[in-house]
Each structure stands twice: as structure tokens, then as C-alpha cells.
C-alpha positions as semicolon CSV with decimal commas, in nm:
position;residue;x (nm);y (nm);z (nm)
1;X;-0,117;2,018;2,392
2;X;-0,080;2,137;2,029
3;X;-0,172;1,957;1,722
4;X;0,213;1,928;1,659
5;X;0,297;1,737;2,005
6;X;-0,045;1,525;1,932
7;X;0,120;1,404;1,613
8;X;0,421;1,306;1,745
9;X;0,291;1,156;2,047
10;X;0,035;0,920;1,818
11;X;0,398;0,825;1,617
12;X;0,569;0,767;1,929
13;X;0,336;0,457;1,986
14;X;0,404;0,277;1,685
15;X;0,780;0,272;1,730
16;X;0,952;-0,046;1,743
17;X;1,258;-0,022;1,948
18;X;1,429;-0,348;2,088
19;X;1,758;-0,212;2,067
20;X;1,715;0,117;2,258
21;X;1,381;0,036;2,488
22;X;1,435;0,357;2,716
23;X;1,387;0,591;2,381
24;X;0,972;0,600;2,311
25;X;0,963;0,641;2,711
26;X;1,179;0,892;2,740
27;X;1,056;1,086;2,452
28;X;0,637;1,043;2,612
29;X;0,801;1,144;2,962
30;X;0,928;1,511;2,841
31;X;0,596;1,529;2,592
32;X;0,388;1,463;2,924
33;X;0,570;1,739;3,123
34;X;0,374;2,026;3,221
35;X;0,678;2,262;3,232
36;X;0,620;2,536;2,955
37;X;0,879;2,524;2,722
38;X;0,922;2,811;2,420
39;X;0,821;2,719;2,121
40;X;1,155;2,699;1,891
41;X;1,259;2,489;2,152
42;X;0,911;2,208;2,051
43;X;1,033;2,250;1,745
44;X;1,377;2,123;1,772
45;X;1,211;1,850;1,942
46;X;1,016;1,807;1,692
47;X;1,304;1,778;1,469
48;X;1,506;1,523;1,634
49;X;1,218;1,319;1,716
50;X;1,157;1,299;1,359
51;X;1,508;1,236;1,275
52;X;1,505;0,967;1,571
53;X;1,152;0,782;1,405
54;X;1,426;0,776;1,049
55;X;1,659;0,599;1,230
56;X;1,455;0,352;1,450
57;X;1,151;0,248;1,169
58;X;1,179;-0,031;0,996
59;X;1,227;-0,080;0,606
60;X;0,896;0,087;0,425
61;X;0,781;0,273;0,783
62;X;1,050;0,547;0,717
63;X;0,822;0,755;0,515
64;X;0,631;0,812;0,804
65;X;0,877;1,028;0,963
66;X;0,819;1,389;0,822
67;X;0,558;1,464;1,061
68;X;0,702;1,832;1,164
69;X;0,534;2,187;1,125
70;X;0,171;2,051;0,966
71;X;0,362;1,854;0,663
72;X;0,357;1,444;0,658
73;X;0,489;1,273;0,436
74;X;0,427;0,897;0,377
75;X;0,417;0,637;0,060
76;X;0,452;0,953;-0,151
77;X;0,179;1,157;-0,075
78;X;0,211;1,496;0,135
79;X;-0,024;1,569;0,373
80;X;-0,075;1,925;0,479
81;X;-0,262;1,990;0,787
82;X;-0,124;2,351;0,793
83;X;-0,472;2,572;0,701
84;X;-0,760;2,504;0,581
85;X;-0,858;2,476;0,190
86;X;-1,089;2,645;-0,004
87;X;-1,258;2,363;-0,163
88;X;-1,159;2,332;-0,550
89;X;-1,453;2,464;-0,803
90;X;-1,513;2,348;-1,170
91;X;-1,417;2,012;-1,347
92;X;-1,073;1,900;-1,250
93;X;-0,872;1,782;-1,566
94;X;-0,686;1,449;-1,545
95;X;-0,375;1,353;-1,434
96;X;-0,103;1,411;-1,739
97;X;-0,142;1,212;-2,056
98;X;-0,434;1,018;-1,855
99;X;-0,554;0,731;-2,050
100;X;-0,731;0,397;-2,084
101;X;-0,613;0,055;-2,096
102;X;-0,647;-0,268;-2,026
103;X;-0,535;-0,490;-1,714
104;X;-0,274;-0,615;-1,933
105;X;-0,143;-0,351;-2,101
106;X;-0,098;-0,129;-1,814
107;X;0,069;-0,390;-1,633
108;X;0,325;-0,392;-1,967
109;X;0,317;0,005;-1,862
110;X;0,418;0,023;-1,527
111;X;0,718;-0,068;-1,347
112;X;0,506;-0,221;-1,061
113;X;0,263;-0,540;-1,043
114;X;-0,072;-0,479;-1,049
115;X;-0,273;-0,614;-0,758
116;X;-0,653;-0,635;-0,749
117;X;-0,834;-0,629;-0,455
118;X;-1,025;-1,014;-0,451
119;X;-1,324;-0,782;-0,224
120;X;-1,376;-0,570;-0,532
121;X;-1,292;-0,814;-0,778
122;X;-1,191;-0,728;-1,147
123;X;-1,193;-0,308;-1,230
124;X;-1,455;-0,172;-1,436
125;X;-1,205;0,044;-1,572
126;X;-0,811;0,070;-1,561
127;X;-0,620;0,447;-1,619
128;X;-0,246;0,490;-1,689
129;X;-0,084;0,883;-1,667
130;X;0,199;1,062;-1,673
131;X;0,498;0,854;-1,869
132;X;0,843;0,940;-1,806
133;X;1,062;0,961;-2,122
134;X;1,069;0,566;-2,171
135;X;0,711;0,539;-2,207
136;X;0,643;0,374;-1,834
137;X;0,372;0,547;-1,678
138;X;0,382;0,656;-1,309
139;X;0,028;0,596;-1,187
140;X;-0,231;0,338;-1,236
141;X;-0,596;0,368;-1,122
142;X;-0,859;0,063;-1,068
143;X;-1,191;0,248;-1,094
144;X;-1,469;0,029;-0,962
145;X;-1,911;0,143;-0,871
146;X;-1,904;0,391;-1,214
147;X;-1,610;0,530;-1,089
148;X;-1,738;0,647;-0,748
149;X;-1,448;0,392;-0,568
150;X;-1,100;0,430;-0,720
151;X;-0,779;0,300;-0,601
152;X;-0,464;0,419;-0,744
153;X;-0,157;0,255;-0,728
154;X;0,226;0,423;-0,789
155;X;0,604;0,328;-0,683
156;X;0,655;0,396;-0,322
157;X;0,970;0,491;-0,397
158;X;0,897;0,844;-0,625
159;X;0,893;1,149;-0,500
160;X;0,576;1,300;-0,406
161;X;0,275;1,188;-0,627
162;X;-0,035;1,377;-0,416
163;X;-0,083;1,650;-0,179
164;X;-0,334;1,642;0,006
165;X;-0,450;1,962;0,228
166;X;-0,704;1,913;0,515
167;X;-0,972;2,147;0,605
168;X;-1,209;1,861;0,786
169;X;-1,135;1,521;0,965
170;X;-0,783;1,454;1,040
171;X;-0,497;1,224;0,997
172;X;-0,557;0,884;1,159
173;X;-0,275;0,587;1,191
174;X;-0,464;0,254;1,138
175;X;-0,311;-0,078;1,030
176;X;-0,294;-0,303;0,725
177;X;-0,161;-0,623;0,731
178;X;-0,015;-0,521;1,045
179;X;0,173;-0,233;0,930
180;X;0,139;0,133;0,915
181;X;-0,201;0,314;0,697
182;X;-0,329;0,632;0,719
183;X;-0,699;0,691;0,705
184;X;-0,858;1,021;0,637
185;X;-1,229;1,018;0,727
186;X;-1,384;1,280;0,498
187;X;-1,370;1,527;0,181
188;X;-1,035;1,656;0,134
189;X;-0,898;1,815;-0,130
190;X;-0,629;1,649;-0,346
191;X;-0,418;1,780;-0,597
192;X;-0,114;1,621;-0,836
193;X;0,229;1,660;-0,806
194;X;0,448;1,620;-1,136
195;X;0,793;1,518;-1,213
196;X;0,893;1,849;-1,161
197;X;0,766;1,851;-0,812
198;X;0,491;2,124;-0,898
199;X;0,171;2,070;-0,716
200;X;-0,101;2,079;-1,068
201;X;-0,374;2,287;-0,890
202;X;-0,579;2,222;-1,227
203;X;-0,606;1,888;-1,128
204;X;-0,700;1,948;-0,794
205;X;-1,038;1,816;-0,640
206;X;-1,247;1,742;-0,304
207;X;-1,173;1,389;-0,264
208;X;-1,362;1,129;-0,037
209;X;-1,275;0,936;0,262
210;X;-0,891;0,773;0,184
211;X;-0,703;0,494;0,332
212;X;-0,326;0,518;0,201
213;X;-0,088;0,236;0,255
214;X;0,215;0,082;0,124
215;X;0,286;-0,277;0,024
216;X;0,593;-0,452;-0,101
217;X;0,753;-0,105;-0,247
218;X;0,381;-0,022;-0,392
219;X;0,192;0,262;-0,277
220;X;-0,160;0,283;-0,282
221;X;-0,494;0,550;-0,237
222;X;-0,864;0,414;-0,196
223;X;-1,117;0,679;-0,209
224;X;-1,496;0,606;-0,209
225;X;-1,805;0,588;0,031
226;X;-1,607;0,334;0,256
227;X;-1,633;0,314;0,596
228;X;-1,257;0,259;0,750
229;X;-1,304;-0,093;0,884
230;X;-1,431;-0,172;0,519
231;X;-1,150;0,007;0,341
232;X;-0,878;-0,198;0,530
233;X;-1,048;-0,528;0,460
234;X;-1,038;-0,389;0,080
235;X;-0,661;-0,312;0,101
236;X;-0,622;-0,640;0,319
237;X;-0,736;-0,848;0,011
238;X;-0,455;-0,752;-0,237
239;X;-0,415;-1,016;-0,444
């Protein structure tokens, strides 16, 4: 079985379906046959399963569905699985117009509440970047350990924020708070994506283990030295 029919498979067993029952079973039946099928014909499979998961997730699990040719999507944040990186060299540079602030005024900045996580407790430091034309800024990140854990927080409802390419461990679907997170066990690399929907390579770096989730329209990224059970009871404690 390719990576592709693994992938869809893994979503097929988070689908919620009371209306249509028959559908996920149907779908795991002709993914189990050993038949050999060409492979344009997978991918229009592929396709309308992922049109299907649109259709059939609930509010705030549609992101989830553009798991088709190596690309997800999910809580704004593209996920390539497609080839393997060369891992970024030099300094990154910060996300656009990066800057300081306080708790406060970046909560006066965003267009969002601010949670903090009662397991790490108040941020050491608080970063605002990239304003749109009004002055609201798009992304706010809660650095904690001298910056070695940070969690960033944007609207789930932008376009795509990160892109993330894979070279090493590989998407896994976990849960917070009973609904769908993604947890990516190891370095990564991790690059910005701006208004414009240009992927800022100069921002690009190897990024730790991640657990990315979504909460009340809010997405978020921890990164740090956190094992995955510990990363979920961090998101788990939003305040």
C-alpha cells in the first residue's frame, strides 16, 4: 500500500457518519482490495474521498480534508510530505514586521483571544508579525524555556500561514480535547507563508517536534523538546 492510500485510510477512521453509516465501510472495503488498479484511477479516488471527508466532517474538521498527492492541509498550515528537504542553513530572519509586546497589547493586536496554557503558565516573552493594512497582526507567539518552547497562535480561518516539508518522522492524527491534532515527531523544516501566498524561504528553519490543533476558530503550533503525550496535556490546558 502506498503512502497515499495509508493517508487516507488513517482519515477514513476518524469520520463521523450517522447519516450515511455504509460510506467509511465501503470506502476501507475497495482500499483493502487486492485487485491492482492503475494509478490515475487511486487518484480519482483519492479525489472524491477527499471531497467526500468535505462533505461529511464536522464544523472546524474540514481542513483536514486536502490530504491528496503528498499536500495536507489543516488549521492553516500545509504539510508537504512530497520529497525530502534539504535542511535550511544560516540564521532564519523573522516573520514580517516581527516584534515585541506585551500580553495586553497584543491581545489589543490581534483579532483572536489569547489563551495561555495554565501547564506553562505566563510567557516569558510575547511576538506579534505581519499586520495587514489596519494594523492587526496575523500571528502571535508565546515563547516560554529561553525560547526553546514556542507556541504560536493565528486565525484558523486565513489562508495558509506555514508550510511545513517533511524529510523525517511523519504525519500522525492524535486528539485534543477530543478532536482532531496533528503531531509531527521530529525536526522538520518550516517556512512562512505571506499574504500573498508566497512561501518566505528566508524565514525558513528546522523546527522541532509540533503538535498543531485548532480551537474555537484559533489555530495553534507548539514546538519544543516535548514528548507527544506532554504536548497534548499542554494544548489540553488552554485557558
Amino acid at each position: 500500500m502506498d503512502d497515499l492510500e495509508r493517508e487516507l485510510r488513517d482519515l477514513a477512521t476518524w469520520l463521523e457518519t450517522p447519516e450515511v453509516p455504509d460510506v467509511t465501510a465501503r470506502v476501507r472495503a475497495r482500499l483493502a482490495t487486492p485487485a491492482r488498479r492503475p494509478r490515475r484511477w487511486r487518484y480519482w479516488l483519492a479525489a472524491a474521498l477527499a471531497a467526500l471527508l468535505v462533505a461529511l466532517l464536522p464544523p472546524g474538521r474540514a481542513a483536514i480534508a486536502d490530504a491528496v498527492a503528498g499536500l495536507l492541509r489543516f488549521s492553516g498550515i500545509v504539510i508537504d510530505t512530497t520529497s525530502a528537504p534539504v535542511p535550511p542553513t544560516g540564521v532564519p530572519s523573522p516573520l514580517p514586521a516581527q516584534r515585541p509586546a506585551s500580553l495586553v497589547e497584543a491581545q489589543r493586536q490581534v483579532r483572536f483571544p489569547i489563551r495561555v496554557p495554565a501547564e506553562l503558565g505566563e510567557p516569558e516573552q510575547v511576538l506579534v508579525a505581519d499586520p495587514d493594512g489596519t494594523g492587526a497582526y496575523r500571528v502571535v507567539t508565546l515563547l516560554y524555556r529561553g525560547g526553546a518552547l514556542c507556541l504560536d497562535a493565528f486565525d484558523g480561518g486565513l489562508d495558509p500561514v506555514f508550510h511545513k516539508q517533511l524529510g523525517g518522522p511523519g504525519v500522525e492524527w492524535v486528539q485534543v480535547r477530543g478532536d482532531f491534532a496533528v503531531w509531527i515527531g521530529g525536526p522538520h523544516e518550516l517556512a512562512y507563508v505571506d499574504r500573498t501566498g508566497t512561501v518566505r524561504v528566508e524565514t525558513a528553519r528546522l523546527a522541532a517536534a509540533t503538535l498543531i490543533w485548532e480551537d474555537a476558530g484559533v489555530s495553534y503550533r507548539l514546538e519544543g523538546d516535548l514528548t507527544r503525550d506532554d504536548a497534548i496535556g499542554v494544548a489540553s490546558s488552554l485557558d
